[in-house]
C-alpha positions in Angstrom: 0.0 0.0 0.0 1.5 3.4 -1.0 1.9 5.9 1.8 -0.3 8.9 1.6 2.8 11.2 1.0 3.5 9.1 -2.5 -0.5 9.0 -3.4 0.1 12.4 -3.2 3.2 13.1 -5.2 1.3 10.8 -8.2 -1.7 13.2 -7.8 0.3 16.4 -8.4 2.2 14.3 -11.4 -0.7 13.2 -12.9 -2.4 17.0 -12.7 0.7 19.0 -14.0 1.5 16.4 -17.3 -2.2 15.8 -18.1 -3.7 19.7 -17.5 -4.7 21.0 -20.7 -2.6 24.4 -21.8 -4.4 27.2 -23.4 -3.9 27.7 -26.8 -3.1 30.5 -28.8 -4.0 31.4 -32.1 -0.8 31.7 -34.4 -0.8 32.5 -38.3 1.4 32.1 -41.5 2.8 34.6 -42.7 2.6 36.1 -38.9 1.6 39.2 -39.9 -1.4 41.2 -39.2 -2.1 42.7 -42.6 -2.4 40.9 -46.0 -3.2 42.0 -49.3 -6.2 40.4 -51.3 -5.8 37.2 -53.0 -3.3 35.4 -50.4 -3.0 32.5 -48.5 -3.8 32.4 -44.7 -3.3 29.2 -42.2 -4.1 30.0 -38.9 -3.4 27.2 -36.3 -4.6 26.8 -32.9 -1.2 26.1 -31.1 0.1 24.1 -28.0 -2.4 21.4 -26.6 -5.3 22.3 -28.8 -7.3 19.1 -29.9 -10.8 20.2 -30.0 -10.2 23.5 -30.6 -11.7 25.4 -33.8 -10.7 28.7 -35.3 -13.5 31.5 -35.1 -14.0 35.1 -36.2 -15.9 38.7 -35.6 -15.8 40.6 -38.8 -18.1 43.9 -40.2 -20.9 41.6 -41.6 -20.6 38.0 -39.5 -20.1 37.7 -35.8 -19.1 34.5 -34.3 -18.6 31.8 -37.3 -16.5 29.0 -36.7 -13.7 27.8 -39.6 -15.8 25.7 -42.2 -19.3 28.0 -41.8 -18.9 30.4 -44.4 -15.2 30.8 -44.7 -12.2 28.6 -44.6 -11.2 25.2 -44.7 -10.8 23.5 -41.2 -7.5 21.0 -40.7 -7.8 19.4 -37.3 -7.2 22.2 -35.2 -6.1 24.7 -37.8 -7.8 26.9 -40.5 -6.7 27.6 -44.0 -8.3 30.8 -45.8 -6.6 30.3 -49.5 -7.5 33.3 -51.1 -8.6 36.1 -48.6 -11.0 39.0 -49.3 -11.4 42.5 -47.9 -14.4 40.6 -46.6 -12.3 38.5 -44.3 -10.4 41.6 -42.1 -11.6 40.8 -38.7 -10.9 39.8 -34.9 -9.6 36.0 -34.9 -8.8 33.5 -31.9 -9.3 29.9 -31.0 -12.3 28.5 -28.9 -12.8 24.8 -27.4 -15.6 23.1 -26.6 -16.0 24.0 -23.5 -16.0 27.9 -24.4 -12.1 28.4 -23.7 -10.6 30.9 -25.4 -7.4 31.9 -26.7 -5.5 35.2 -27.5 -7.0 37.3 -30.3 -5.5 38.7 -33.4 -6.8 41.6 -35.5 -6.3 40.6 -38.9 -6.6 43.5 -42.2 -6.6 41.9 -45.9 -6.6 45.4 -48.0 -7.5 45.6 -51.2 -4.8 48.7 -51.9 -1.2 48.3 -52.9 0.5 48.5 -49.8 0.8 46.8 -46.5 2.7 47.2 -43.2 4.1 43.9 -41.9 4.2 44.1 -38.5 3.9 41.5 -35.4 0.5 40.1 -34.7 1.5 39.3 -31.5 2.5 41.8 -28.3 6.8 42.4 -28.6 8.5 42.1 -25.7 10.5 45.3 -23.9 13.5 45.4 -25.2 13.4 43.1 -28.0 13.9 44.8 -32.0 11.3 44.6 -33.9 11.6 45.3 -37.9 8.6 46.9 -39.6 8.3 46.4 -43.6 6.3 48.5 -45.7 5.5 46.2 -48.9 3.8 45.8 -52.4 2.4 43.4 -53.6 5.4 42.7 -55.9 7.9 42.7 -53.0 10.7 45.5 -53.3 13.1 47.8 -51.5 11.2 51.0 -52.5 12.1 54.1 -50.0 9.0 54.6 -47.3 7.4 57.1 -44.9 7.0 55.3 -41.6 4.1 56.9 -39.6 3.0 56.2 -36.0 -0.3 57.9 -34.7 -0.4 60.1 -37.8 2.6 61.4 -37.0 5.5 60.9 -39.7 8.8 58.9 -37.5 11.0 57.9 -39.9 11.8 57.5 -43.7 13.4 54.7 -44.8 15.2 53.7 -47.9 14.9 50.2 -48.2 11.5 50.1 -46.9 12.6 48.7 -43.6 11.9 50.3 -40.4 13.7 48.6 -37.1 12.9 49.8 -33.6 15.5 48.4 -31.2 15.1 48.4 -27.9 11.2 48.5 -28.3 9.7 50.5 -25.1 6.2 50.6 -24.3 6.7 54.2 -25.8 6.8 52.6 -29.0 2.9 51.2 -28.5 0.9 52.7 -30.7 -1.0 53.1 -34.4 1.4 52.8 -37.2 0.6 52.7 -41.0 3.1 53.2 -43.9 3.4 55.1 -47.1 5.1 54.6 -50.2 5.6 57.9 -53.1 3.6 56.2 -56.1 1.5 53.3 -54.5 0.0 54.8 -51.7 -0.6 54.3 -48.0 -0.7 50.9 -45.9 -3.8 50.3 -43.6 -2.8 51.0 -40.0 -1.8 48.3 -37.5 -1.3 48.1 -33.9 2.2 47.4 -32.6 1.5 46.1 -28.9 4.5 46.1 -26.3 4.4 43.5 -23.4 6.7 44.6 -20.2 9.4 42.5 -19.3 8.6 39.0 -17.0 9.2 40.0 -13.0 12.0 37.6 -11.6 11.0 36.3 -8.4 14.4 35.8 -7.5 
């Protein structure tokens, strides 16, 4: 018979390797804007059986992957050829009502997109901006954050390095002959407290 200090160490085994994780919602290309006529797999990360891919956009709330959009893979969701019509809030649900991190997604119609994270950067990390056509190229570009022109580039890159939580904000792009890029949050996450 196992003594009640062993039952005990098998109960907190068997509840840390068996709990079920969150998942979060990840996409390729991890960006959150995307020009019209792409390819867009979002995948429900970590351990996610049972979890579906759903969305809030201007003219559908709540649809799952597989409704009215999409093509469902296990856990994961595959848009291949997005629409302005598709721009929306996207995360991962389970059936229990769980749900994961949300990412604002923008498919534009225009000639010009921002590449930026989807997901918060940490403080002090560098994070590269890229203000892109749809025929990809090094074209010079006006980097903008809250309306405000920041910097302007040559190559079309911007890199912020370290990123502060001053850098949070709107930014959107512009390049002399094709135009401006939608906006797109750039989120900052503060740095993990040691407990040490």
């Amino acid at each position: 018979m196992e003594s009640p200090s062993l039952l005990r160490l098998l109960l907190l085994t068997v509840s840390l390797c068996c709990r079920p994780n969150k998942a979060s919602l990840t996409l390729r290309p991890s960006t959150a804007q995307l020009l019209y006529a792409e390819s867009l797999y979002l995948s429900c990360e970590e351990d996610s059986a049972g979890w579906m891919v759903k969305r809030n956009t201007t003219t559908e709330n709540m649809t799952e992957c597989g409704d009215t959009w999409g093509r469902p893979e296990a856990s994961s969701c595959v848009i291949s050829y997005t629409l302005s019509k598709d721009s929306g809030v996207y995360w991962c649900e389970s059936r229990e009502g769980a749900t994961s991190n949300t990412v604002n997604i923008t498919i534009t119609e225009g000639d010009v997109i921002l590449q930026s994270p989807v997901l918060p950067v940490m403080e002090g990390a560098a994070v590269t901006l890229n203000c892109t056509t749809r025929t990809p190229s090094n074209l010079p570009a006006d980097f903008y954050k809250d309306g405000f022109l920041i910097r302007t580039e040559s190559t079309g890159q911007m890199t912020i390095h370290p990123v502060s939580k001053s850098d949070e904000g709107l930014y959107h792009c512009n390049i002399s002959g094709y135009g401006p890029s939608p906006p797109s949050r750039l989120a900052v996450a503060g740095e993990p407290v040691s407990l040490t």
